[in-house]
The first five atom37 places (N, CA, C, CB, O) and aatype in JSON, in Angstrom:
{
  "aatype": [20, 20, 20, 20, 20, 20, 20, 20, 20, 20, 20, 20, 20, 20, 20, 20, 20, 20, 20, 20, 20, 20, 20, 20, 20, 20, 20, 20, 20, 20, 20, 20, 20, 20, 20, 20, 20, 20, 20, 20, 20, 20, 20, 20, 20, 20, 20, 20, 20, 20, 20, 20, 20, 20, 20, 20, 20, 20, 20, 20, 20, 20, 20, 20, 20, 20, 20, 20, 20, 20, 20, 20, 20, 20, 20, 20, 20, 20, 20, 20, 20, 20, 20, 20, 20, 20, 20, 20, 20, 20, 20, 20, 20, 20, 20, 20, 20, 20, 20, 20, 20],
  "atom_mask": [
    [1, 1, 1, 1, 1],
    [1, 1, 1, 1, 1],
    [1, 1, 1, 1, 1],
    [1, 1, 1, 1, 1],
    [1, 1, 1, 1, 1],
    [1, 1, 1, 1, 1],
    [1, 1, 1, 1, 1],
    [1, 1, 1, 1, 1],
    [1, 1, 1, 1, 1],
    [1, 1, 1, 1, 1],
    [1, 1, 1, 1, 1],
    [1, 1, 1, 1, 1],
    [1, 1, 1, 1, 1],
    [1, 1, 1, 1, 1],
    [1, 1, 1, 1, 1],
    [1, 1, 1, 1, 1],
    [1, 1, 1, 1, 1],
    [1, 1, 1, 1, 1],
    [1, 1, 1, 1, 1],
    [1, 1, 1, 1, 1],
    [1, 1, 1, 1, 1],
    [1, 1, 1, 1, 1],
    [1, 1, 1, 1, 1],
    [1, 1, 1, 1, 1],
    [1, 1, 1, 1, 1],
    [1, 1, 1, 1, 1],
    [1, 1, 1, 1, 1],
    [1, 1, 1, 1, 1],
    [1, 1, 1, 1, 1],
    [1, 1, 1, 1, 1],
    [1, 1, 1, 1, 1],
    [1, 1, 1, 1, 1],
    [1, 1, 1, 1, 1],
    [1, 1, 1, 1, 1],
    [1, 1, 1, 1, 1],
    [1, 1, 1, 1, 1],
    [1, 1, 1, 1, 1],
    [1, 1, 1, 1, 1],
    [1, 1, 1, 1, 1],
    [1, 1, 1, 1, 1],
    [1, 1, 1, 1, 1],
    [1, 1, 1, 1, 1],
    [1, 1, 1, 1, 1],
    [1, 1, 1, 1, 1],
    [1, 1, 1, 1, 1],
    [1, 1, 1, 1, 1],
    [1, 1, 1, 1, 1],
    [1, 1, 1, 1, 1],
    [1, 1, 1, 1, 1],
    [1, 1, 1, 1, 1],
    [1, 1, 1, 1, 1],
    [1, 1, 1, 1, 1],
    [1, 1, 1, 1, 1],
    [1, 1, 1, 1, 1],
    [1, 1, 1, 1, 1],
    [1, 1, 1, 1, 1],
    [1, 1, 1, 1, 1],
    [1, 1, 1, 1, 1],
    [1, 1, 1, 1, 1],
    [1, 1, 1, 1, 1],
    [1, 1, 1, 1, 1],
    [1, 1, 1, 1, 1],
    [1, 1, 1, 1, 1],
    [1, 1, 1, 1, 1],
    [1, 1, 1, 1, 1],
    [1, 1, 1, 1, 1],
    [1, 1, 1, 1, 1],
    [1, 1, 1, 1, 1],
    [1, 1, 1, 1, 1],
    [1, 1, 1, 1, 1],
    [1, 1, 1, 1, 1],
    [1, 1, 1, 1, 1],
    [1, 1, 1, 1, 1],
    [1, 1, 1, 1, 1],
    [1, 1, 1, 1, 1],
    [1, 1, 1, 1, 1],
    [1, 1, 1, 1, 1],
    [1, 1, 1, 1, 1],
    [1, 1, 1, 1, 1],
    [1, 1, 1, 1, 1],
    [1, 1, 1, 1, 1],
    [1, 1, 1, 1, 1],
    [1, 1, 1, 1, 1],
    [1, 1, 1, 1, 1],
    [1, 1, 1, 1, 1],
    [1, 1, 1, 1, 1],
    [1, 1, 1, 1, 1],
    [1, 1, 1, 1, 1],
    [1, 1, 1, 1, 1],
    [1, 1, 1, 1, 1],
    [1, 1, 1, 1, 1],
    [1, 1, 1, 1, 1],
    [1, 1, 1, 1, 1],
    [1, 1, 1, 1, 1],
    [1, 1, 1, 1, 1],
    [1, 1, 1, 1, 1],
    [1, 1, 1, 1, 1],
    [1, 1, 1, 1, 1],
    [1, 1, 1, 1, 1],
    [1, 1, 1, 1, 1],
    [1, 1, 1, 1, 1]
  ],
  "atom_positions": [
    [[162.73, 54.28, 56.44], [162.33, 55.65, 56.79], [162.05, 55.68, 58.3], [161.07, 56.11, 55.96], [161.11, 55.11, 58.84]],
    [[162.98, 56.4, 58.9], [162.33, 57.19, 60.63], [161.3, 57.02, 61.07], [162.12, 58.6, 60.83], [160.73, 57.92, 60.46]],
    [[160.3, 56.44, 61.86], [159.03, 56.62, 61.72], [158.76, 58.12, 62.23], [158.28, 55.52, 62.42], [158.03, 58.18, 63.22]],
    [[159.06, 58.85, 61.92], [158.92, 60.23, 62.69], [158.61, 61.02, 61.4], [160.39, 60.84, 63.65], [157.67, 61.81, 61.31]],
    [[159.49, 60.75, 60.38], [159.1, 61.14, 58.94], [158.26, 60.61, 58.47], [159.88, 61.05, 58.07], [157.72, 61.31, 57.61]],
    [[157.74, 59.41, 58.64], [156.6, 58.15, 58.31], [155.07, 58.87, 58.91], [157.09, 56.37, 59.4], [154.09, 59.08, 58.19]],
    [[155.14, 59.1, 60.07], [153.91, 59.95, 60.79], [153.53, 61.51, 60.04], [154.45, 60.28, 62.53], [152.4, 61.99, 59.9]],
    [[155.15, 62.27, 59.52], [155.0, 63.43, 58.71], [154.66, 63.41, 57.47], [155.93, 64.05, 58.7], [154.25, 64.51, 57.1]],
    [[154.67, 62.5, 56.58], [154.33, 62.19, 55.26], [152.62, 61.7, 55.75], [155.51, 60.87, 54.46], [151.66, 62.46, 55.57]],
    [[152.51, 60.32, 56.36], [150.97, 59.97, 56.71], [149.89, 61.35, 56.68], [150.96, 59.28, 58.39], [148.93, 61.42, 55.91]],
    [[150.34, 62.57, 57.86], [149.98, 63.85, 57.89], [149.44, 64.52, 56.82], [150.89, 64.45, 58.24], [148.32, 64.88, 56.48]],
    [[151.24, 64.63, 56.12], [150.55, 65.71, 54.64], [149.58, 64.63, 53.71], [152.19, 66.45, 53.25], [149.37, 65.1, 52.6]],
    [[149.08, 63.56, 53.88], [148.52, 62.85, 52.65], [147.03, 63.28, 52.86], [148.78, 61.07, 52.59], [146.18, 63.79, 52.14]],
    [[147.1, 62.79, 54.41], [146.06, 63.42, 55.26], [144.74, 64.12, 54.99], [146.63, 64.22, 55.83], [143.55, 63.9, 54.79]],
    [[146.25, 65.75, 55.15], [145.66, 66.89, 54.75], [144.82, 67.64, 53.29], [146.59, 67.44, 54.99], [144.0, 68.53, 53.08]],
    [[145.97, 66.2, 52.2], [145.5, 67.07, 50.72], [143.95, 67.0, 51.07], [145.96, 66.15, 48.89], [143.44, 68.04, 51.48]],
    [[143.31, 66.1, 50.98], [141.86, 66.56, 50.65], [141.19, 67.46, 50.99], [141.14, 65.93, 50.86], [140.49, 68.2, 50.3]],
    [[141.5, 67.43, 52.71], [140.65, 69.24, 53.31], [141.39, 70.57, 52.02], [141.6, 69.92, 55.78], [140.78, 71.62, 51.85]],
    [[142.4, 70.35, 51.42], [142.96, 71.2, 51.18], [142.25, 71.42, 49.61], [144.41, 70.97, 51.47], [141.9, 72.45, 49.04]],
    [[142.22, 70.57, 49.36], [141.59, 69.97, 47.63], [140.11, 70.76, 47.97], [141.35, 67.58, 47.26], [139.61, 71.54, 47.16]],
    [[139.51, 70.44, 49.25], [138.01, 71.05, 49.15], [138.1, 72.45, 49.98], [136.74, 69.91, 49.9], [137.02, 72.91, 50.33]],
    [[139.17, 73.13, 50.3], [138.54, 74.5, 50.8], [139.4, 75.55, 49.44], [139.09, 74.96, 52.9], [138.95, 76.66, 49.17]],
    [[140.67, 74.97, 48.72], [140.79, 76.02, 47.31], [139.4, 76.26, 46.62], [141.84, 75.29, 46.03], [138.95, 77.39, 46.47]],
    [[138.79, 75.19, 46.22], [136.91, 75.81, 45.87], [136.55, 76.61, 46.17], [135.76, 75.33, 46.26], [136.34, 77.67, 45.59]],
    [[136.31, 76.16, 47.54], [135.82, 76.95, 48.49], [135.99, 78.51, 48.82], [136.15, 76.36, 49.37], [135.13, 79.39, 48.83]],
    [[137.35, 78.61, 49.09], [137.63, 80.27, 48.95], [137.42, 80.67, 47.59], [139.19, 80.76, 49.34], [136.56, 81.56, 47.61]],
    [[137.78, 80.45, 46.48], [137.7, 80.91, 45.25], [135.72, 81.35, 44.7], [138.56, 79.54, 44.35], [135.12, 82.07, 43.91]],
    [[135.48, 80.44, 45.65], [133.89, 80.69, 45.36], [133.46, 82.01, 46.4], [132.85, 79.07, 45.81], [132.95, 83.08, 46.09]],
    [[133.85, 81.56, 47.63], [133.34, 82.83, 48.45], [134.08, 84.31, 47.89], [133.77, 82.57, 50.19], [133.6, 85.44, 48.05]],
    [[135.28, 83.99, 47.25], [135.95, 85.26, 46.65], [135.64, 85.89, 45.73], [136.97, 85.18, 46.33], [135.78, 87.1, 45.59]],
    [[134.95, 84.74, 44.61], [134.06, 85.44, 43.46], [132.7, 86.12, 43.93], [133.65, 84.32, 42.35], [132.16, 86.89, 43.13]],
    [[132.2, 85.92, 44.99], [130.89, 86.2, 45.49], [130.9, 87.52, 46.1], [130.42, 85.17, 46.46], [130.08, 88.44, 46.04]],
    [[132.02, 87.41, 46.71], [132.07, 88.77, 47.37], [132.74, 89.79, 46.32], [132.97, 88.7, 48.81], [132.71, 90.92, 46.81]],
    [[133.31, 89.78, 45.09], [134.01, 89.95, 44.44], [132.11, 91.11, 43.86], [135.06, 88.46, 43.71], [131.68, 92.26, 43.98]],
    [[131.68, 89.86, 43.29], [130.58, 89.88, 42.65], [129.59, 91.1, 43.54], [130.03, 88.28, 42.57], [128.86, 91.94, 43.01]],
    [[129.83, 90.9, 45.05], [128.77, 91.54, 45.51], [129.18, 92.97, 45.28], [128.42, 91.16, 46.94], [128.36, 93.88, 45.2]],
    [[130.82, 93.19, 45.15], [131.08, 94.86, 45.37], [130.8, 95.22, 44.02], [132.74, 95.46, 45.91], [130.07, 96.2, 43.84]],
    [[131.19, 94.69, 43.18], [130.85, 95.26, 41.32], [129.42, 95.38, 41.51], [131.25, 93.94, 39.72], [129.08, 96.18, 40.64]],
    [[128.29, 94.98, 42.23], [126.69, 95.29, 41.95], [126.57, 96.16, 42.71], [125.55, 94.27, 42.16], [125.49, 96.71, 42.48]],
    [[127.25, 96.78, 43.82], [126.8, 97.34, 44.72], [127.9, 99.01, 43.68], [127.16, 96.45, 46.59], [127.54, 100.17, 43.89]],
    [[128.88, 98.75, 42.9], [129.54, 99.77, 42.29], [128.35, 100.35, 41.07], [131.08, 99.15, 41.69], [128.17, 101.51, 40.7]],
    [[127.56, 98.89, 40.55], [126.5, 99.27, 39.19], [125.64, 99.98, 40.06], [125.61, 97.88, 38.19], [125.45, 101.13, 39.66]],
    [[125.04, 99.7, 41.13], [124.0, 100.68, 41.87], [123.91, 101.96, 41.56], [124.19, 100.77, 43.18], [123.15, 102.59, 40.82]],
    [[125.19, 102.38, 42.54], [125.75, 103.44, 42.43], [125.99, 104.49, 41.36], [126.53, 103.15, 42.75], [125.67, 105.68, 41.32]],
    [[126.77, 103.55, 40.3], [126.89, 104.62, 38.55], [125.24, 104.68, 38.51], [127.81, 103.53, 36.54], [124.95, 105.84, 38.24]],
    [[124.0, 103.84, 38.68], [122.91, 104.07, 38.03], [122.19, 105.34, 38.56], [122.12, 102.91, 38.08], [121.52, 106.14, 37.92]],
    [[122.64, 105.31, 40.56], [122.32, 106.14, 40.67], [122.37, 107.85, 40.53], [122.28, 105.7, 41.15], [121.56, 108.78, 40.58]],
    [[124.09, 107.65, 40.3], [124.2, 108.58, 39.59], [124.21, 109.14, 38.29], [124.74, 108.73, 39.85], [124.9, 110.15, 38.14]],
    [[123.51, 108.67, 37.21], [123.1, 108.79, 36.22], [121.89, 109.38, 36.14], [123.19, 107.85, 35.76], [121.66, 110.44, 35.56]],
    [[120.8, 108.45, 36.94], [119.88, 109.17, 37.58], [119.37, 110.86, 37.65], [120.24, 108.81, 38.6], [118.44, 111.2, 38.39]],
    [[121.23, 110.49, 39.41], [120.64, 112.21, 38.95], [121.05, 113.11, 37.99], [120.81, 113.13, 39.91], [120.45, 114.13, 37.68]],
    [[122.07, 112.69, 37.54], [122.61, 113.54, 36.11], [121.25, 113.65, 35.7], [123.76, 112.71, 34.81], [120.64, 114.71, 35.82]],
    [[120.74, 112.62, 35.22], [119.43, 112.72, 34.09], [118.1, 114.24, 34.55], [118.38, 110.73, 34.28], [117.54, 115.07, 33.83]],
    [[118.08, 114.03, 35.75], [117.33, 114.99, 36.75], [118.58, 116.27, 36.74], [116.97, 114.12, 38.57], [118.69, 116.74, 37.87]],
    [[118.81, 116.42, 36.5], [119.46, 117.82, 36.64], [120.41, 118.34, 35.35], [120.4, 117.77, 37.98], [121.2, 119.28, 35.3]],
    [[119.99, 117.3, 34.25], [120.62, 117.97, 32.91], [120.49, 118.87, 32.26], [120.6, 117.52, 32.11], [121.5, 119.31, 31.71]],
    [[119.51, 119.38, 32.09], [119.05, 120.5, 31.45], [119.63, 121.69, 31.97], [117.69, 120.57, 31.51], [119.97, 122.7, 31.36]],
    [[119.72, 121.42, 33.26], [120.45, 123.22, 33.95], [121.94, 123.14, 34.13], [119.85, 123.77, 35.84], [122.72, 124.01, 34.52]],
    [[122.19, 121.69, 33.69], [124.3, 121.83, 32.92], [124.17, 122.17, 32.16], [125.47, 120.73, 32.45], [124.58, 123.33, 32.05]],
    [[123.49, 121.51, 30.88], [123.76, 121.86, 29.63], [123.35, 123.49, 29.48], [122.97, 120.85, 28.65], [124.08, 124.21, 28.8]],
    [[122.32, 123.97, 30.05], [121.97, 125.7, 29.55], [123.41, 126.06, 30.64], [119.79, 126.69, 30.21], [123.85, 127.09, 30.13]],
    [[124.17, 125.78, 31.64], [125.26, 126.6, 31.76], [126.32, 125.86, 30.64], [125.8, 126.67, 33.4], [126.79, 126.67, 29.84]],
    [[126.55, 125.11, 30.55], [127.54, 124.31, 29.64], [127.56, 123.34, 28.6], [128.12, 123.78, 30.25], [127.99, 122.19, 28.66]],
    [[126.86, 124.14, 27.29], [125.94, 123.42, 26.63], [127.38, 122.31, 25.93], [124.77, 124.54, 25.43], [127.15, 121.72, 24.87]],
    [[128.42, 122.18, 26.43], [129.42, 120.8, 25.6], [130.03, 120.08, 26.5], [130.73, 121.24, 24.56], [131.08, 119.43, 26.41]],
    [[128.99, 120.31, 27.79], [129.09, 118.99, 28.85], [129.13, 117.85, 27.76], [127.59, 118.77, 30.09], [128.53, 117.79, 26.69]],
    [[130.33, 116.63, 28.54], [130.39, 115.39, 27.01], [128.96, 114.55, 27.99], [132.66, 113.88, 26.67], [128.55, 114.97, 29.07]],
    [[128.55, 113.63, 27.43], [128.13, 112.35, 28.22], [128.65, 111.66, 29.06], [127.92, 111.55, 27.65], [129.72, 111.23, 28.64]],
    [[128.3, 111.16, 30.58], [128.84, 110.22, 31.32], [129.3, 108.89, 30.64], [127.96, 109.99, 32.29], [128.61, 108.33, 29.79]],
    [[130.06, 108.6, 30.9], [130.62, 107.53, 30.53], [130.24, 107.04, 28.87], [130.21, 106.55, 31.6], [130.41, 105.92, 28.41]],
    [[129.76, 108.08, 28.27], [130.11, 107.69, 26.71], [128.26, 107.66, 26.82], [131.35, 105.83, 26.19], [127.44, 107.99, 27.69]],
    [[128.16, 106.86, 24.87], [126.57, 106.71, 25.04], [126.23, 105.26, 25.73], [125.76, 106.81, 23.44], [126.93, 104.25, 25.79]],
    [[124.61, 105.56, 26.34], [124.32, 104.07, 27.15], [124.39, 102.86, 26.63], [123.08, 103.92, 27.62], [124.28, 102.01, 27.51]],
    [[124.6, 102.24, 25.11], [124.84, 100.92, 25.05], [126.1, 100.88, 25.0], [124.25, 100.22, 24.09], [126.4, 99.69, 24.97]],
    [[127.14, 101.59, 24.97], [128.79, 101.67, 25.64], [129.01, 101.54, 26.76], [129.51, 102.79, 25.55], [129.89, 100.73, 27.07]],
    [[128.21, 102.37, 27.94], [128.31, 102.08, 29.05], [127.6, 100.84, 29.72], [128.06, 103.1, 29.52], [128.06, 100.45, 30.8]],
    [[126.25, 100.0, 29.04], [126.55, 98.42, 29.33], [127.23, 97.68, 28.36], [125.34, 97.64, 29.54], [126.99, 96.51, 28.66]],
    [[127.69, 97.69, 27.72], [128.66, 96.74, 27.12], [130.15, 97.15, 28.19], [128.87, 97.1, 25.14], [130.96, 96.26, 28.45]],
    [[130.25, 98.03, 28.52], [131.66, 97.99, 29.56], [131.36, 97.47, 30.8], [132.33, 99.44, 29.92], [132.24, 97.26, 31.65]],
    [[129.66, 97.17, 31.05], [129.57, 96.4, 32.13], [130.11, 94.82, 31.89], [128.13, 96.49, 32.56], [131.11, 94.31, 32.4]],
    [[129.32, 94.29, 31.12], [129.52, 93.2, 30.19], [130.72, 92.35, 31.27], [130.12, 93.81, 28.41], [130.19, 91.74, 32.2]],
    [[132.2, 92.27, 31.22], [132.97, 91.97, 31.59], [133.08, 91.97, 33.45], [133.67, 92.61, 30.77], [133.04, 91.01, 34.22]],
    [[133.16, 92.82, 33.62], [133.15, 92.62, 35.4], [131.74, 91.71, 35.7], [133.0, 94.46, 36.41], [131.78, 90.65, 36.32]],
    [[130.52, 92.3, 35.17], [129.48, 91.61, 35.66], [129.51, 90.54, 35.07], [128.32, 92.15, 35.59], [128.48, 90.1, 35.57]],
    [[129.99, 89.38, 34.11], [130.18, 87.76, 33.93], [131.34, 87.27, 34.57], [130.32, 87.3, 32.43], [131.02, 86.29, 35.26]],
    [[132.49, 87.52, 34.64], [133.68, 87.52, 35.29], [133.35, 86.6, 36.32], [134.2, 88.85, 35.73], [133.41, 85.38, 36.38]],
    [[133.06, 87.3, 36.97], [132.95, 86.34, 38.41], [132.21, 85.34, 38.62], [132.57, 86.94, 39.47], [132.38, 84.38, 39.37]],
    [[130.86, 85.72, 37.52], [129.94, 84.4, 37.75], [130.59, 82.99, 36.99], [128.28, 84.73, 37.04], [130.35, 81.79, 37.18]],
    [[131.48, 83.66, 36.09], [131.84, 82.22, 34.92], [133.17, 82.03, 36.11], [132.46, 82.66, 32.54], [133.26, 80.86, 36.47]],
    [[134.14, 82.92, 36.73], [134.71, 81.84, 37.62], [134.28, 80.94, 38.79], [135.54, 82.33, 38.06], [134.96, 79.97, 39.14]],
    [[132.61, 81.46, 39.62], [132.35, 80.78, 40.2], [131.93, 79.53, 39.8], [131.86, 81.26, 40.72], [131.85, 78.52, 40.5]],
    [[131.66, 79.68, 38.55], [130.55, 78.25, 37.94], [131.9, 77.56, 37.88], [129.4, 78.32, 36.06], [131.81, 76.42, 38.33]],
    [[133.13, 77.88, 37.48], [134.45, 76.47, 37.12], [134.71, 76.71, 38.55], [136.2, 76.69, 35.75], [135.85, 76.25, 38.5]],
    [[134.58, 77.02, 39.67], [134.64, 77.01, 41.11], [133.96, 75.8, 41.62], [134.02, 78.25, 41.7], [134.46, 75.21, 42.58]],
    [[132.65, 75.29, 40.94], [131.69, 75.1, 41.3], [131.73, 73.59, 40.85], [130.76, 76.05, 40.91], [131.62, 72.5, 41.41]],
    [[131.95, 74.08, 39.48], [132.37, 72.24, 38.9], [133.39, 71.94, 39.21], [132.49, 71.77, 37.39], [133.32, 70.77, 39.59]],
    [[134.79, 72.47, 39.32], [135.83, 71.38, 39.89], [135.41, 71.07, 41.22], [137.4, 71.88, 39.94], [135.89, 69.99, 41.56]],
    [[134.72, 71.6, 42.11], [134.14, 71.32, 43.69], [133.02, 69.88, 42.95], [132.97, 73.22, 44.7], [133.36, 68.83, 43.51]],
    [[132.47, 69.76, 42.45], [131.13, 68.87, 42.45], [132.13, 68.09, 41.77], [129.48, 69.32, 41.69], [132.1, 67.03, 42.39]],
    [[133.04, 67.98, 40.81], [133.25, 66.78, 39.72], [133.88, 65.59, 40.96], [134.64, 67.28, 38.13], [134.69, 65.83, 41.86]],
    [[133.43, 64.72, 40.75], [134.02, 63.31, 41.15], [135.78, 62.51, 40.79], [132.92, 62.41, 40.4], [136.04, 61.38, 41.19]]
  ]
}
């Protein structure tokens, strides 16, 4: 073998490991930030529920078959359910293939 190809192979062998430890790495900072916009989206629906709740009475006397937001409330957390574990159960296998030996 060339040593010119010999120095390019040495290189990529090199590299796997930085490479082995920053796929974790992004996948973790991606679930996190992932994670931060879905809590910062639950805020939001709560707060607007909120004010629905504060200002229901004067929909319903104009429009007494306004439906419910997003269905009834243990529907609307059980549809949390999924986005809000999601990310934490991919950070945790983020987390152990990064720590396993």
């Amino acid at each position: 073998m060339p040593p010119c190809f010999a120095t390019a192979v040495q290189q990529q062998v090199n590299d796997v490991p930085l490479l082995v430890r920053l796929i974790p790495l992004i996948g973790i900072t991606g679930g996190v930030l992932i994670y931060t916009a879905i809590i910062a989206g639950v805020v939001a629906m709560m707060h607007n529920r909120s004010l629905l709740r504060t200002h229901l009475k004067a929909v319903l006397s104009r429009d007494p078959d306004f439906p419910p937001v997003q269905g009834r409330r243990p529907m609307a957390w059980l549809a949390l359910l999924a986005p809000l574990l999601l990310p934490l159960a991919l950070v945790g296998a983020w987390v152990t293939l990064l720590l396993e030996k």
